[in-house]
Backbone bond lengths (Angstrom), bond angles and torsions (degrees), N, CA, C in turn:
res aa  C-N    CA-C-N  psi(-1)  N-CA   C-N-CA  omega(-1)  CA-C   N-CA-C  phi
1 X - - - 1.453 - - 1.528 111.07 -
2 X 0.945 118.82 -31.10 1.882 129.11 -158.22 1.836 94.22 -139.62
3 X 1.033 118.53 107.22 1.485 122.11 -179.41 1.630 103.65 -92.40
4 X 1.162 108.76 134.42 1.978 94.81 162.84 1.689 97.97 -131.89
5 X 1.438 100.06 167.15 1.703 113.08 -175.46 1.356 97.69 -167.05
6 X 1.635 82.36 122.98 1.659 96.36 -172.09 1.735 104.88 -98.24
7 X 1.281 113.91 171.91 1.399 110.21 -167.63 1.575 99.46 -162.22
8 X 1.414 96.11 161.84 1.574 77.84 -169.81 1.141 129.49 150.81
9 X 1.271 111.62 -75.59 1.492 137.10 -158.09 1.480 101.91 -99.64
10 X 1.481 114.24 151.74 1.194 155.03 -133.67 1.658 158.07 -146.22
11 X 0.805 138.69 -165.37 1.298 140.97 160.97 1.906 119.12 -123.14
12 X 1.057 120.25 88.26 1.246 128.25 -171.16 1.514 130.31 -120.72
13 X 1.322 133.19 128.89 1.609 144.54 -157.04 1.418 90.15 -67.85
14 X 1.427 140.42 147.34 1.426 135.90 123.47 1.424 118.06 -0.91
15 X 1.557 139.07 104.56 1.307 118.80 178.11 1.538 99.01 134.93
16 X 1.614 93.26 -58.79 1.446 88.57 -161.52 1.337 120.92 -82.97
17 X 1.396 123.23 -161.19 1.375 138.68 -164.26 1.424 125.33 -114.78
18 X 0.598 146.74 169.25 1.684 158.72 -124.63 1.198 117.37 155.11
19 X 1.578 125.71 135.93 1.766 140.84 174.25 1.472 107.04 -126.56
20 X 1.011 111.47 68.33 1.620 88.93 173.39 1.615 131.78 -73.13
21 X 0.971 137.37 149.19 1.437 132.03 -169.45 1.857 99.24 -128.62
22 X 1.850 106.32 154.28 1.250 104.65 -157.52 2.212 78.52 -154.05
23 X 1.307 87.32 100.35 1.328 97.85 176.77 1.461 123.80 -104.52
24 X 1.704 112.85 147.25 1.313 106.89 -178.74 1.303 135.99 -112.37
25 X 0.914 142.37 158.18 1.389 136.83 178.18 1.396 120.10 -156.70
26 X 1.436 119.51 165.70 1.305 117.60 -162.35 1.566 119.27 152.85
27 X 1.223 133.50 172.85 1.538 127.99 169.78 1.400 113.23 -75.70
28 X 1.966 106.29 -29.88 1.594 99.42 -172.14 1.585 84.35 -131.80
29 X 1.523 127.60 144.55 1.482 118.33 130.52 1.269 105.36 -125.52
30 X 1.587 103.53 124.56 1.573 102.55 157.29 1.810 98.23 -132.73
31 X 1.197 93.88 107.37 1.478 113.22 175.88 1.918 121.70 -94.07
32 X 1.359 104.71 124.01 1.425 102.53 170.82 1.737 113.83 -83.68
33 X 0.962 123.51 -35.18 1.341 129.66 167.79 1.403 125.77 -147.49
34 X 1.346 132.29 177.62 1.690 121.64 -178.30 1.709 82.56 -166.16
35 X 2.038 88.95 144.96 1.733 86.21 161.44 1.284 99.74 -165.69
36 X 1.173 121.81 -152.10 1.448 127.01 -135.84 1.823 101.93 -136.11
37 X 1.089 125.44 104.70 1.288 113.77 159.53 1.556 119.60 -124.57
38 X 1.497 118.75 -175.73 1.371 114.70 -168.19 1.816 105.10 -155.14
39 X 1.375 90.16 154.84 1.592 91.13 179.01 1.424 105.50 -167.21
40 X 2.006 92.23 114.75 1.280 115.01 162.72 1.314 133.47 -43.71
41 X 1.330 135.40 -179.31 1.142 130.70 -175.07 1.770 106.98 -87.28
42 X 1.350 126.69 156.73 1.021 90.02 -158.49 1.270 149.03 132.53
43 X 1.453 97.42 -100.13 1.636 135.09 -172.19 1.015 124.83 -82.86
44 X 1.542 154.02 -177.85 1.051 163.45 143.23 1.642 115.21 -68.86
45 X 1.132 130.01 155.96 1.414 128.66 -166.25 1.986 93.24 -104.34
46 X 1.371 99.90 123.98 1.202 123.97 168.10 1.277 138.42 -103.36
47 X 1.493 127.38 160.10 1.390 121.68 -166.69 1.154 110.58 -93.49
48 X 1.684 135.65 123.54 1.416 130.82 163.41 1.204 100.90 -92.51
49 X 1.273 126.18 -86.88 1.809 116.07 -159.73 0.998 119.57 -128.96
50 X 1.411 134.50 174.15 1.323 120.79 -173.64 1.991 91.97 -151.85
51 X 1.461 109.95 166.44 1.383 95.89 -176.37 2.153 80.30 -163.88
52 X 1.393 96.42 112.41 1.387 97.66 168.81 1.781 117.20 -76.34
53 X 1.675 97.96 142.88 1.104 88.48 -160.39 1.724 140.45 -80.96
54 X 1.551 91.67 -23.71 1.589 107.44 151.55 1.804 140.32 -50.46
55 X 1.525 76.58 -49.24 1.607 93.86 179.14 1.380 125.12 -73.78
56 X 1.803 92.28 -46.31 1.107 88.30 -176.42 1.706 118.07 110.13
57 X 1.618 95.58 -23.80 1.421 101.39 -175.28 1.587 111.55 -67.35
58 X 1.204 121.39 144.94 1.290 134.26 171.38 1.787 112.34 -102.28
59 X 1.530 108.00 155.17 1.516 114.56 170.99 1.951 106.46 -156.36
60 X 1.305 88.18 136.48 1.653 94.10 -167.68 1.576 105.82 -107.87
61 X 1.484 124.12 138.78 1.659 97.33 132.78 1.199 135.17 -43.93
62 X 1.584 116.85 140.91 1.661 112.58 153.79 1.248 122.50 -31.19
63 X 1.248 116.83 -63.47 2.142 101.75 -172.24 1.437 100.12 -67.60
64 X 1.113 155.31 -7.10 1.402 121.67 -172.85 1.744 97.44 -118.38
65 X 1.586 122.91 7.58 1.144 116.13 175.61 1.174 117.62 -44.85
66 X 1.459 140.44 167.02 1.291 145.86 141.53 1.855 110.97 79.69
67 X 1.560 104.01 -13.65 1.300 121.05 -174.85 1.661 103.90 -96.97
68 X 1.483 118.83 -53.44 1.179 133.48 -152.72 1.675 94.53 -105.10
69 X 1.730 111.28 168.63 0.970 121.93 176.32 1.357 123.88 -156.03
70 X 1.402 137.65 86.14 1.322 137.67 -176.28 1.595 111.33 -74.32
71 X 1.541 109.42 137.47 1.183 119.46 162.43 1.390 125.92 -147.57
72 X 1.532 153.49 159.80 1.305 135.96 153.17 1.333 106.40 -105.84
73 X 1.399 104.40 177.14 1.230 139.39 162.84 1.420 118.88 -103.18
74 X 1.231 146.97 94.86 1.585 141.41 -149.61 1.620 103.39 -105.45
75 X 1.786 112.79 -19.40 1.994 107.38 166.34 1.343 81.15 -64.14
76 X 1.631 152.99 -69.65 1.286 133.24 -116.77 1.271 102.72 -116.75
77 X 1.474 136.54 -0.47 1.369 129.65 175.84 1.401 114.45 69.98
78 X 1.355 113.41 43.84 1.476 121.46 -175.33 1.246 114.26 -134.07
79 X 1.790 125.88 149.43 1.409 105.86 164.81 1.623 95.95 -149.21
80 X 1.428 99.61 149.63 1.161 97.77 -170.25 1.940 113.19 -126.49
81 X 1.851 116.58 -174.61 0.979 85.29 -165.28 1.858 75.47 -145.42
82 X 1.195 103.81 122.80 1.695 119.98 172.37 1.307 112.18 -80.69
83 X 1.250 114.23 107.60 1.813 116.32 -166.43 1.632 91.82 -124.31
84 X 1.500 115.45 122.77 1.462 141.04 -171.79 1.286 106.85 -139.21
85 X 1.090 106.07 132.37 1.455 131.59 169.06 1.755 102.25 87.46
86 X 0.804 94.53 39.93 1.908 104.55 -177.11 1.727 116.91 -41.49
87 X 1.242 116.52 125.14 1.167 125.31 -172.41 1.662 111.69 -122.67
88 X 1.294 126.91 130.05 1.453 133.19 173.36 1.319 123.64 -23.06
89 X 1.249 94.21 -43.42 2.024 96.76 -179.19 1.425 102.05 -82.41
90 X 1.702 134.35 -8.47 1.328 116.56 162.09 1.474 132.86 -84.56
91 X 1.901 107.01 25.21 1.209 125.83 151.67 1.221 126.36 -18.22
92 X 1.485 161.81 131.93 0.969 139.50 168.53 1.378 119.17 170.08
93 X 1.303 125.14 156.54 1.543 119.07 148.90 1.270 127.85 -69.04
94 X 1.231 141.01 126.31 1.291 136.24 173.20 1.300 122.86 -116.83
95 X 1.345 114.45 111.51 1.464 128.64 171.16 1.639 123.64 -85.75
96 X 1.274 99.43 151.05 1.378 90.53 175.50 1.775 108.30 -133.56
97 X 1.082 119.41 143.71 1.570 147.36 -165.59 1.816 123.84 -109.56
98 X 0.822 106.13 155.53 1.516 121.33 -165.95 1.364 107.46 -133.28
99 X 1.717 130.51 126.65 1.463 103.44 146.49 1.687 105.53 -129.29
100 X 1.155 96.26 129.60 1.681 93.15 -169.71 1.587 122.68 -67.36
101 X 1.166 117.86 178.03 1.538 117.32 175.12 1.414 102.01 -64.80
102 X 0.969 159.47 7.94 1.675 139.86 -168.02 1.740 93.55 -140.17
103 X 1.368 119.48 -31.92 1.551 109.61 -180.00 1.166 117.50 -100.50
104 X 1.287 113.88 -173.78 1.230 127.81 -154.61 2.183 110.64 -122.22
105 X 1.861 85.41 114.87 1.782 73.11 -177.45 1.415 109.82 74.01
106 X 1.458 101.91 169.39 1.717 104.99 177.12 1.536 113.70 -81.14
107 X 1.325 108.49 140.20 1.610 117.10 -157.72 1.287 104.12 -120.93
108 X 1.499 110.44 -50.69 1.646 124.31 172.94 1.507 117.13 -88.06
109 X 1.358 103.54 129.26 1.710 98.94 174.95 1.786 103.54 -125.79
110 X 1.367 100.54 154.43 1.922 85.36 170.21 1.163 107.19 -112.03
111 X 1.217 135.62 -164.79 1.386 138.28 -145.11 1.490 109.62 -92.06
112 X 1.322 126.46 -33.46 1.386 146.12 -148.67 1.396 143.75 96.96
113 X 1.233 120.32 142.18 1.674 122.92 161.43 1.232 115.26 -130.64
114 X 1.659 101.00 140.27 1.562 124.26 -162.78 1.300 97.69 -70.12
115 X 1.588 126.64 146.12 1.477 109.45 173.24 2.061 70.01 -150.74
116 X 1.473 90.10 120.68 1.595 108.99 170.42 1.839 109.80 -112.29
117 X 1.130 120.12 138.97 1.276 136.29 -175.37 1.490 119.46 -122.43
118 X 1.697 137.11 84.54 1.415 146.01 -164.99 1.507 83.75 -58.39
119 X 1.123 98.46 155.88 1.801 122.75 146.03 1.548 117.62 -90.59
């Protein structure tokens, strides 16, 4: 019903920066919030950020606080996630999620983008 496709992600030095973008599409979106998680190889898939979409309010994990930055765009149905100061262990796939006004929790996920970090 609600498609997303993230874009973005990369090949990047220790240091550097990253934008990923997580776009939507569909016949309907009415979204209460959308955010950003990631998962190493490995690992279990974890929560980075989240940014409700009315408000506006944002919420981070601890490790990527102060580093990372979620925001949308609500004319274009997009939200994206400004990742600075990039560090190796923020290796990962990163998905991005939807939960609309009528459901419950994140419902929509998109497929992923690679975001690699050299040492």
């Amino acid at each position: 019903q609600v498609q997303l496709v993230e874009s973005g992600g990369g090949l990047v030095q220790a240091g550097g920066s990253l934008t990923l973008s997580c776009a939507a599409s569909g016949r309907t979106f009415s979204p209460y919030y959308m955010g950003w998680f990631r998962q190493a190889p490995g690992e279990e898939r974890k929560f980075v950020a989240t940014v409700y979409w009315f408000s506006g309010y944002t919420s981070y994990a601890d490790y990527v606080k102060g580093r990372f930055t979620i925001s949308r765009d609500t004319t274009k149905n997009t939200m994206y996630l400004q990742m600075n100061s990039l560090k190796p262990e923020d290796t990962a796939v990163y998905y991005c999620a939807v939960r609309s006004t009528s459901g419950r929790d994140y419902e929509d996920w998109g497929q992923g983008t690679q975001v690699t970090v050299s040492s």
